[in-house]
C-alpha positions as a Python dict, from the first residue, in 0.01 Angstrom:
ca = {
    (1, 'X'): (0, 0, 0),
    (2, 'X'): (151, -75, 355),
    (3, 'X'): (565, -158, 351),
    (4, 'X'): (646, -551, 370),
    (5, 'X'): (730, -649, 699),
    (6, 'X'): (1090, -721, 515),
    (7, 'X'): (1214, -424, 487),
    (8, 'X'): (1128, -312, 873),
    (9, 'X'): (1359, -580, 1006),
    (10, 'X'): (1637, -506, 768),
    (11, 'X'): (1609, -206, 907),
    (12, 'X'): (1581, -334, 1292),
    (13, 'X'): (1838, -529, 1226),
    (14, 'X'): (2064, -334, 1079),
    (15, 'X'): (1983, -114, 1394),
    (16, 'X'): (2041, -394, 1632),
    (17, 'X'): (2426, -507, 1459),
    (18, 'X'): (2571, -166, 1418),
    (19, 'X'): (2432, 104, 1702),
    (20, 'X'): (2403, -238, 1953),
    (21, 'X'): (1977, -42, 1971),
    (22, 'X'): (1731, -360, 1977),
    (23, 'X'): (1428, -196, 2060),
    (24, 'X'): (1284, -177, 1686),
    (25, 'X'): (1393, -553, 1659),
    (26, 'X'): (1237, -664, 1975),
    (27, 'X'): (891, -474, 1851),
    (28, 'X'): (898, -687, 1519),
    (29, 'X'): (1014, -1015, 1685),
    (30, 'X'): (733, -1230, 1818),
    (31, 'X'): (777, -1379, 2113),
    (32, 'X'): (748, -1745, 2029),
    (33, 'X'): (1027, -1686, 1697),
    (34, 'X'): (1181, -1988, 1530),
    (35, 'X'): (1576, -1876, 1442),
    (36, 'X'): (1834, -2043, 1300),
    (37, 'X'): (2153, -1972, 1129),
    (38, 'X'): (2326, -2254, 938),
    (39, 'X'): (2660, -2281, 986),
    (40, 'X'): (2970, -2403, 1196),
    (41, 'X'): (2870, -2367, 1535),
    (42, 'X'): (3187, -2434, 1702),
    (43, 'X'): (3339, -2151, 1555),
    (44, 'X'): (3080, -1930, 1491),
    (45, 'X'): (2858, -1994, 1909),
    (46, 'X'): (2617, -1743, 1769),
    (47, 'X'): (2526, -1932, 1479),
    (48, 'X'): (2271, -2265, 1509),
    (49, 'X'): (1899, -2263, 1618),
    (50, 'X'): (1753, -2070, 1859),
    (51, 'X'): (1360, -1971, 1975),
    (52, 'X'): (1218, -1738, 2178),
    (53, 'X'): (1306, -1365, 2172),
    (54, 'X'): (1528, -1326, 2434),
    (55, 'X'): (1721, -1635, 2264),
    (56, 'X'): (1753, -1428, 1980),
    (57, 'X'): (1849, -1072, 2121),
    (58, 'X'): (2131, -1237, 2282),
    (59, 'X'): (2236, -1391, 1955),
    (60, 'X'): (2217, -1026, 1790),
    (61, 'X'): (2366, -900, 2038),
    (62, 'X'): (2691, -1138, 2029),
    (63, 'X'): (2680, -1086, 1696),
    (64, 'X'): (2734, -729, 1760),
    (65, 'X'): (3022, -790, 1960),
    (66, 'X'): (3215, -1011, 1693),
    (67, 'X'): (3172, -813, 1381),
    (68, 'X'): (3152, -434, 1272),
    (69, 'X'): (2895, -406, 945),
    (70, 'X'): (3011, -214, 691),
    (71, 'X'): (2761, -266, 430),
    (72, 'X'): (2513, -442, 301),
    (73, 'X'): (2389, -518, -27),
    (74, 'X'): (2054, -710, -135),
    (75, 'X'): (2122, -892, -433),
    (76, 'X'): (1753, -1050, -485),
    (77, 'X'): (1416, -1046, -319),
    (78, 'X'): (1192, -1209, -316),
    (79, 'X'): (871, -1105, -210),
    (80, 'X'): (550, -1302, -65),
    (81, 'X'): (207, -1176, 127),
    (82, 'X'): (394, -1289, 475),
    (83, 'X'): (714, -1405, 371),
    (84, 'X'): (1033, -1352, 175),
    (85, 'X'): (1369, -1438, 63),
    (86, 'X'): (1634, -1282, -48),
    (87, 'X'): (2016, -1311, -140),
    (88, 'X'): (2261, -1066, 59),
    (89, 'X'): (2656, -976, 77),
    (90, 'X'): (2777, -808, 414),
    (91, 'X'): (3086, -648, 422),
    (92, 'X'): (3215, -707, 773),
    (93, 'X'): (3552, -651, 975),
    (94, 'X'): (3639, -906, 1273),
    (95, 'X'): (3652, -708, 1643),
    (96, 'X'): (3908, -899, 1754),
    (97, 'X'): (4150, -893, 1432),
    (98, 'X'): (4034, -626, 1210),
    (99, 'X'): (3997, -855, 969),
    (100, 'X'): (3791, -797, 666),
    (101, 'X'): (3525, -1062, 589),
    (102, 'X'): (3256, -1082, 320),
    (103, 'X'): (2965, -1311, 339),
    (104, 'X'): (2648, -1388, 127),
    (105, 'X'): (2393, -1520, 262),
    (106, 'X'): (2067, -1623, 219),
    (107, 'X'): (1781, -1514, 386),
    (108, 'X'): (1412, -1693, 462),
    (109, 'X'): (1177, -1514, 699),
    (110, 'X'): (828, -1565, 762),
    (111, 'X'): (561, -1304, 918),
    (112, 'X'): (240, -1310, 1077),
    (113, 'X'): (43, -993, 1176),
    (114, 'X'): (405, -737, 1067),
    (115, 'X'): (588, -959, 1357),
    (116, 'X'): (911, -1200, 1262),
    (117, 'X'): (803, -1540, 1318),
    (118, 'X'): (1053, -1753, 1147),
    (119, 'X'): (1407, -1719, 1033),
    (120, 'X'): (1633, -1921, 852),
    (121, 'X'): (1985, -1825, 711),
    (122, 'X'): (2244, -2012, 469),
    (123, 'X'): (2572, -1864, 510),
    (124, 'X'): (2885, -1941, 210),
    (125, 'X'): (3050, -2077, 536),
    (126, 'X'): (3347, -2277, 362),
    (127, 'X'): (3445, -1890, 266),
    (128, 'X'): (3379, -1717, 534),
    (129, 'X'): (3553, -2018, 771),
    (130, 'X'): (3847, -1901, 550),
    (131, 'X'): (3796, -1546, 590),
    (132, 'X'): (3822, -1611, 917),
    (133, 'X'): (4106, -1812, 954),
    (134, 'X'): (4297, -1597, 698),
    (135, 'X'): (4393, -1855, 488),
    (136, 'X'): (4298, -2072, 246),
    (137, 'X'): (4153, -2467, 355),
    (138, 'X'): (4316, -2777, 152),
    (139, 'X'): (4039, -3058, 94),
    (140, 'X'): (4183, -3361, -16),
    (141, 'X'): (4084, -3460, -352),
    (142, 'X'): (3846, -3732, -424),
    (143, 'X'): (3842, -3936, -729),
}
């Protein structure tokens, strides 16, 4: 039984966020991939849609320079014959503050022939917005 194509870019892009070494991702990224990251763009530039490796190098890569990763931790998988989804917490501290931040996440990919093809994350981003603002955000309430 060969591994899921999953588990190679955790590990690529694991690689990619914490040693700033995007070789492995670049190997498992096709060059036509579909990327996008839901969430507030204006204070997260990184986050939004993107296609096209280089696109999405540079996106790691600014990730990288935002955020230390401290850990990880899968809550659910989900597995399919090229696809998958799963839930995930990182454990991250702000570069610029040292703040701590934790975010879950979830996480759709798509594969064809072991190489990334499409990518779609849905960040908590009401928490982590408050994370990273260090305090908490009044909504007004609606009857």
């Amino acid at each position: 039984m060969t591994e899921h194509s999953l588990w190679r870019f955790s590990r690529a892009l694991h690689r990619a966020l914490t040693d700033r070494q995007q070789d492995d991702l670049a190997a498992i990224i096709d060059d036509n991939i579909d990327w996008a990251i839901y969430g507030p763009v204006d204070m997260f530039p990184f986050f939004g849609a993107r296609h096209g490796k280089p696109a999405v190098l540079e996106v790691c890569r600014q990730i990288a320079d935002c955020v230390r990763i401290y850990r990880y931790h899968r809550e659910s998988v989900m597995l399919g014959l090229d696809s998958a989804a799963s839930m995930v917490r990182y454990t991250l501290t702000a570069n610029d503050t040292n703040r701590p931040i934790s975010v879950r996440m979830a996480l759709f990919t798509q594969f064809q022939n072991g190489r990334l093809t499409n990518l779609r994350m849905v960040l908590d981003t009401f928490d982590l917005v408050e994370q990273a603002l260090g305090r908490p955000i009044h909504l007004p309430k609606i009857a």
